[in-house]
N, C-alpha and C positions, 0 to 999 in steps of 0.2 A: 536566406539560410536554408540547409538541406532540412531535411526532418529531424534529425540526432542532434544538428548543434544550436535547434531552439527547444530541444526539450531540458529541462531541470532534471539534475541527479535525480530526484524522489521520481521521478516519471521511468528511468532508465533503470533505478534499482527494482521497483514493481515488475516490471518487462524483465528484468534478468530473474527475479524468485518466479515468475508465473511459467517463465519456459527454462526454469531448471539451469539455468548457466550461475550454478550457485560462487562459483568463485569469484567471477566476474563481480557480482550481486555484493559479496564479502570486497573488495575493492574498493567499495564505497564505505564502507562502516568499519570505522574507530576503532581498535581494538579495546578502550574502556566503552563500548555503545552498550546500551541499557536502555529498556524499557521503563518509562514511569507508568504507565497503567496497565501491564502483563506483568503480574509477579515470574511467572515462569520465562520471559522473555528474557535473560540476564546477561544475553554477549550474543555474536553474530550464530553457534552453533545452536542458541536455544529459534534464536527467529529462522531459521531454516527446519529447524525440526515443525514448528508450528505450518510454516508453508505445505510440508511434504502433510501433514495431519490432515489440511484444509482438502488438498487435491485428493487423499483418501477419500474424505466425508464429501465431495460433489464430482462428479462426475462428469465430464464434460465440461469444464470449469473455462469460464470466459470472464474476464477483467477487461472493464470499460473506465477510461479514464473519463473524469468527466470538466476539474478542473487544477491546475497547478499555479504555484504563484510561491512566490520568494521576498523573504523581507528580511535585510542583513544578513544574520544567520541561521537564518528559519525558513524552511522547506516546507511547501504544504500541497499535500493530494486528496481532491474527492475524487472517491471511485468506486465503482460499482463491480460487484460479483457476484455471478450465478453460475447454476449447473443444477444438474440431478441428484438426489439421494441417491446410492444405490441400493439399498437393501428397501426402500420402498417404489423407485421410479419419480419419485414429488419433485418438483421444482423444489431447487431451494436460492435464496439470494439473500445477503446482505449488502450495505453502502457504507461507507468508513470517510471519515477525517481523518487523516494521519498527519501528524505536524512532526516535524526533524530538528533537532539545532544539529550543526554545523560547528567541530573542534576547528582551530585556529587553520590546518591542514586541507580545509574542506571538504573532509569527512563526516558521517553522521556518527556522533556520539550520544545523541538524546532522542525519544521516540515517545509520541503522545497520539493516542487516539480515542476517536468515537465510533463506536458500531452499533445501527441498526440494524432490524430483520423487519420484514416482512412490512416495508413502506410507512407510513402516517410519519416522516418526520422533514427534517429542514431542507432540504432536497427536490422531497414532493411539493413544499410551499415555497418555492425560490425558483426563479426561472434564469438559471444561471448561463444556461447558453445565450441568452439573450440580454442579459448583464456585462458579459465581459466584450463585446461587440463595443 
């Protein structure tokens, strides 16, 4: 398989909001998609507003995937972000679980996640690259 036709949607929709091909990005998501743990996340123009936030607040912003995985109609990515403060120079990084359902059309209609900062969690105690081997 080339690189694109073994990745899962949730890996392709990350990769289109991180480099900004927001349309693309919306082609995956439902037009009823909603966040369950973002109150302000309420449809595809509020999770784009939140992306373009993100790349303001770090600077140099690099998104590491770290693992993807699909169970019927649920999407799931860990992955990792960091970059720069700019108004101070600091690193900054958090790591995220984000889980998707999937409407009957195979678009994301539902969005759940976890976020850390600054390390000490499930991540750091899981040695998942060596897991999924």
């Amino acid at each position: 398989m080339s690189g694109n036709q073994s990745k899962l949607n949730v890996e392709r929709l990350y990769e289109c909001l991180t480099d900004g091909r927001y349309e693309e990005a919306r082609s995956l998501l439902h037009p009823e998609y909603r966040s369950n743990t973002q109150p302000y996340e309420t449809n595809a123009d509020a999770l784009i507003e939140e992306v373009e936030a993100i790349k303001q607040a770090m600077r140099s912003l690099k998104r590491e995937t770290i693992l993807t995985m699909a169970d019927n109609d649920i999407e799931v990515i860990l992955q990792r972000v960091e970059g720069i403060d700019p108004s101070s120079g600091e690193p900054l990084a958090y790591r995220s679980a984000d889980f998707f359902r999937k409407a009957a059309d195979g678009r994301f209609v539902e969005h759940w996640d976890a976020v850390t900062f600054d390390g000490g969690d499930l991540f750091d105690s899981i040695d998942i690259a060596n897991q999924a081997k």
